[in-house]
C-alpha positions in Angstrom: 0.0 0.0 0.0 1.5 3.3 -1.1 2.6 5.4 2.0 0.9 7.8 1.4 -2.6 6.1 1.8 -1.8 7.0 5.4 -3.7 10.3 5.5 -7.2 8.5 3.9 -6.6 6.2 7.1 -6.3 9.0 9.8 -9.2 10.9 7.8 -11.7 7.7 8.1 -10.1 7.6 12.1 -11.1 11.2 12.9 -14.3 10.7 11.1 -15.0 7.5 13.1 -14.5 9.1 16.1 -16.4 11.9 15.5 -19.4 9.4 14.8 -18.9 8.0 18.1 -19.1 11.5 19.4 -22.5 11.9 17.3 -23.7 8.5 19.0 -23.0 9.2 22.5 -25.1 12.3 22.2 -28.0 10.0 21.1 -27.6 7.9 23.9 -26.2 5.0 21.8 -23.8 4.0 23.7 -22.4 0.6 22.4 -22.4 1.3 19.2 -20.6 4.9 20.6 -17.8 2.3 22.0 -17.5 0.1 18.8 -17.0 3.4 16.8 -13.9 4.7 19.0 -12.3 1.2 18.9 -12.9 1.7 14.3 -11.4 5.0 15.3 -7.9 3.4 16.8 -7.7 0.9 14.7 -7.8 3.1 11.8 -5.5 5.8 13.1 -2.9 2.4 14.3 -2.9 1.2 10.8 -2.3 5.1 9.7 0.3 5.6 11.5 1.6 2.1 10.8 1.5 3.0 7.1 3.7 6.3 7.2 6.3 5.0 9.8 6.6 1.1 8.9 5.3 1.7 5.2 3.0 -0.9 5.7 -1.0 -1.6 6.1 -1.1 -4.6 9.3 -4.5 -6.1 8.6 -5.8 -7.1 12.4 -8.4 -5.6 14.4 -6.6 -5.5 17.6 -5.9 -2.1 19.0 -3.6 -3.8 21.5 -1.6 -5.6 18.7 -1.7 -2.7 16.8 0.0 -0.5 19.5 2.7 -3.3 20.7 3.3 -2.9 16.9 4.0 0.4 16.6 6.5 0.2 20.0 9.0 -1.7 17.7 8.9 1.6 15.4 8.5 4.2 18.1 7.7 4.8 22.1 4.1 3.5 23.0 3.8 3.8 26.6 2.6 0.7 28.2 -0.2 2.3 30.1 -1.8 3.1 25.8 -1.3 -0.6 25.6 -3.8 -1.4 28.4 -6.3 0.8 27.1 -6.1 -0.5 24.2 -6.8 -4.1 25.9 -10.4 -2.5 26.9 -10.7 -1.1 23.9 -10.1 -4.2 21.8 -13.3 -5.5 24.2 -15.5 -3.1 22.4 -15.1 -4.2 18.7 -17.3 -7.5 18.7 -19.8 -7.9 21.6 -20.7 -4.6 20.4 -22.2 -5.8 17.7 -23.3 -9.5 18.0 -26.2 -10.6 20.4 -24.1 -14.3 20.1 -21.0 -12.6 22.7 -23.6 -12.2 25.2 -25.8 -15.0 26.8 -29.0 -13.3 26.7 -30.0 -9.6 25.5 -29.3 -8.0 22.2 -26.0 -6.0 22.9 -26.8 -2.5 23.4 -28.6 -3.3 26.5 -25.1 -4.1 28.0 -23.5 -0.9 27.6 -24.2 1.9 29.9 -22.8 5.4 29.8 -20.0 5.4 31.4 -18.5 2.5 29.5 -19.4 4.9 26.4 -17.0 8.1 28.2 -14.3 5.5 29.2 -14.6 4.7 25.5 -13.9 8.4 24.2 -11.4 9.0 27.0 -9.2 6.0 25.7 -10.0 6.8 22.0 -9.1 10.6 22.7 -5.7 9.3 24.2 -5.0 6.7 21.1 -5.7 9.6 18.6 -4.1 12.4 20.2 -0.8 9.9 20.6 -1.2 8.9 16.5 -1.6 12.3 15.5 1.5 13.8 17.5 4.0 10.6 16.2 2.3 11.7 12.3 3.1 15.2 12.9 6.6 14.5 14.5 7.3 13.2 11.2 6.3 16.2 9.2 8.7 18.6 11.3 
């Protein structure tokens, strides 16, 4: 994948996160979480793309950031939030990860603002690594 793909990557990140930003408004709050996990992933694989001048195709934000620590300095504190974040990305979505309930029910509000908090962190870390390259 040509490097500079990177950018359409951070763009559909941002925009991802935004949406999850539009969804916690609405009170939608799983589908708020599954939106800033799309949001790190994407913004991983950005950054991924422009450093390591390559596209990593997993899902895992966790992977994704022990990843990038072989290219540049992740602290290991990122790496655990990306463990809860990685928990967001399929029993989001898929009444089968839960024994009973569709999977909305499951999520409350404040598992929607740890959500953000994390995704906030991920993409404010991606975005300074991307722009310490431009300098």
């Amino acid at each position: 994948m040509p490097c500079e793909r990177y950018i359409d990557w951070l763009d559909e990140a941002l925009d991802d996160y935004g949406t999850a930003e539009d969804l916690f408004r609405l009170g939608r709050y799983s589908k708020t979480c599954f939106f800033c996990h799309q949001a790190c992933e994407k913004a991983l694989k950005a950054l991924l793309i422009k450093r390591a001048g390559r596209y990593v195709p997993i899902h895992s934000v966790a992977e994704l950031l022990r990843i990038a620590a072989s290219i540049t300095n992740v602290p290991s504190e990122l790496v655990r939030k990306g463990d809860v974040l990685d928990r967001f990305y399929i029993p989001t979505r898929y009444p089968n990860a839960w024994p009973s309930g569709a999977p909305y029910k499951h999520y409350t509000r404040e598992d929607a603002e740890l959500a953000l908090r994390y995704a906030r962190e991920v993409l404010e870390f991606v975005k300074r690594e991307i722009e310490r390259d431009s300098s």
